[in-house]
C-alpha positions as CSV (number, residue, x, y, z in Angstrom):
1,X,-4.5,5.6,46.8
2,X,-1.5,5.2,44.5
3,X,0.1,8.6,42.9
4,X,-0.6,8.1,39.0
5,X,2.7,8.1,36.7
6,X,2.5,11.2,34.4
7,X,5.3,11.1,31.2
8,X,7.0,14.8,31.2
9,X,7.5,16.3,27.9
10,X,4.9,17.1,25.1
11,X,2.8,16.0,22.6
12,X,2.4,17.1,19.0
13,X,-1.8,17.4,17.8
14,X,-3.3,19.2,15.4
15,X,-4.8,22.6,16.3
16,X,-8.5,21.5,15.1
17,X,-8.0,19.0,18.4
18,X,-6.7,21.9,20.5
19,X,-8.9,24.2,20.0
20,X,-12.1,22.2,20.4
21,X,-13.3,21.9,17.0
22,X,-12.7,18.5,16.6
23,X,-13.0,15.0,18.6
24,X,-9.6,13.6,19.0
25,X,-9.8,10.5,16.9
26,X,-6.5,9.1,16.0
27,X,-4.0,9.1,18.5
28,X,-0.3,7.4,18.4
29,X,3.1,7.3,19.3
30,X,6.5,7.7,17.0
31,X,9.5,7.3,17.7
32,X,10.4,10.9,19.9
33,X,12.3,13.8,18.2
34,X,14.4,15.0,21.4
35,X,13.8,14.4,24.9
36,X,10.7,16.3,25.2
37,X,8.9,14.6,23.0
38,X,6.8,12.1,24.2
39,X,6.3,10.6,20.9
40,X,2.5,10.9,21.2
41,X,0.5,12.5,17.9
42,X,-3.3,13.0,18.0
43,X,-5.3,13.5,14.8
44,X,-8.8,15.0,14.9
45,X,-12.1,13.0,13.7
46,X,-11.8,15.3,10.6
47,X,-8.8,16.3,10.1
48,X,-7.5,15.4,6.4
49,X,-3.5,15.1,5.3
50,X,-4.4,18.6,3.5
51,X,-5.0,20.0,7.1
52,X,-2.1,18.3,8.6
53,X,0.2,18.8,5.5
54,X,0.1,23.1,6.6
55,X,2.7,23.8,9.4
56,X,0.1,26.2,11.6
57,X,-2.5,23.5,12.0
58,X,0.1,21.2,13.9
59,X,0.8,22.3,17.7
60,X,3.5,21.2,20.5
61,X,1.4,20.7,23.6
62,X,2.3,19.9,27.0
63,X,1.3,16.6,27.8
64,X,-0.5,18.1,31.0
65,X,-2.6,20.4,28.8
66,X,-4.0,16.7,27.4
67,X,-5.6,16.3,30.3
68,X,-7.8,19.0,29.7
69,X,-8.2,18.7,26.1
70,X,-9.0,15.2,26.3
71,X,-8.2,13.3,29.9
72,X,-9.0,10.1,28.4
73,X,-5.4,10.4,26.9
74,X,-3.3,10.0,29.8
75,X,-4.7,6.9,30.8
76,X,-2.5,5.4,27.9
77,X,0.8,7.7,28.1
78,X,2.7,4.8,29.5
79,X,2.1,2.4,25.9
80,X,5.3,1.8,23.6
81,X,6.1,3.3,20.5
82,X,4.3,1.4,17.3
83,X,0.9,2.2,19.3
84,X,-1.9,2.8,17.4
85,X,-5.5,3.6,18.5
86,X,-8.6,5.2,17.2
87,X,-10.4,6.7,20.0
88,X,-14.0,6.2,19.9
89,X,-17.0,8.0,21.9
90,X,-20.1,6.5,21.6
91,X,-23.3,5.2,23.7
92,X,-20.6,2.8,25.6
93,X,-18.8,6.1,26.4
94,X,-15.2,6.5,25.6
95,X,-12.6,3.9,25.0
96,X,-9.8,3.0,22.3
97,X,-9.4,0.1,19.9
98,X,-5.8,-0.9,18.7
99,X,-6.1,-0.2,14.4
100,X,-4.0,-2.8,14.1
101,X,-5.8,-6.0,15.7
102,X,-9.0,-4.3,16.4
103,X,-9.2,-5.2,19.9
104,X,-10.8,-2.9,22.2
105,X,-8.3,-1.5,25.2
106,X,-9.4,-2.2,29.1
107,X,-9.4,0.7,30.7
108,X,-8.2,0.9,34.3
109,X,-9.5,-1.7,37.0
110,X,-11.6,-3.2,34.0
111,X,-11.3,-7.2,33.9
């Protein structure tokens, strides 16, 4: 079985997300801010610009810890900057759209 390619560095989301009290809904990459930034951002299903707008609701987490916050995450740590997804979990389970075009993302060893 191949070893899977994990970005270093971290990954700024806001606490509601962190914590649990939220679903992570909007997730997307920026341009980084140094070199341990991975440029990734993720926005909880609530979260308003209010909530984001006050410094102690945003955190700078390790990208590993995203694997236990939400592992779906790390399937997608490799895309460029300029993505854009909305993260949905519903009766077809988890999976992310592009909010640009739409379309649905494969996941892993889907055709």
């Amino acid at each position: 079985m191949a070893e899977k390619k994990h970005t270093p560095g971290a990954v700024i989301m806001t606490r509601s997300v962190f914590q649990g009290q939220r679903k992570a809904r909007w997730v997307f990459r920026e341009k980084a801010f140094d070199r341990n930034d991975t440029g990734w951002r993720i926005v909880g299903d609530g979260d308003t610009q209010g909530y984001i707008n006050h410094e102690e609701n945003i955190l700078l987490v390790d990208l590993k810890t995203i694997e236990h916050v939400e592992p779906i995450i790390m399937e997608i740590v490799e895309l460029p900057v300029g993505t854009e997804l909305e993260l949905h979990d519903d009766e077809e389970g988890k999976y992310f759209t592009d909010t640009t075009t739409g379309e649905r993302l494969r996941r892993p060893g889907q055709e």
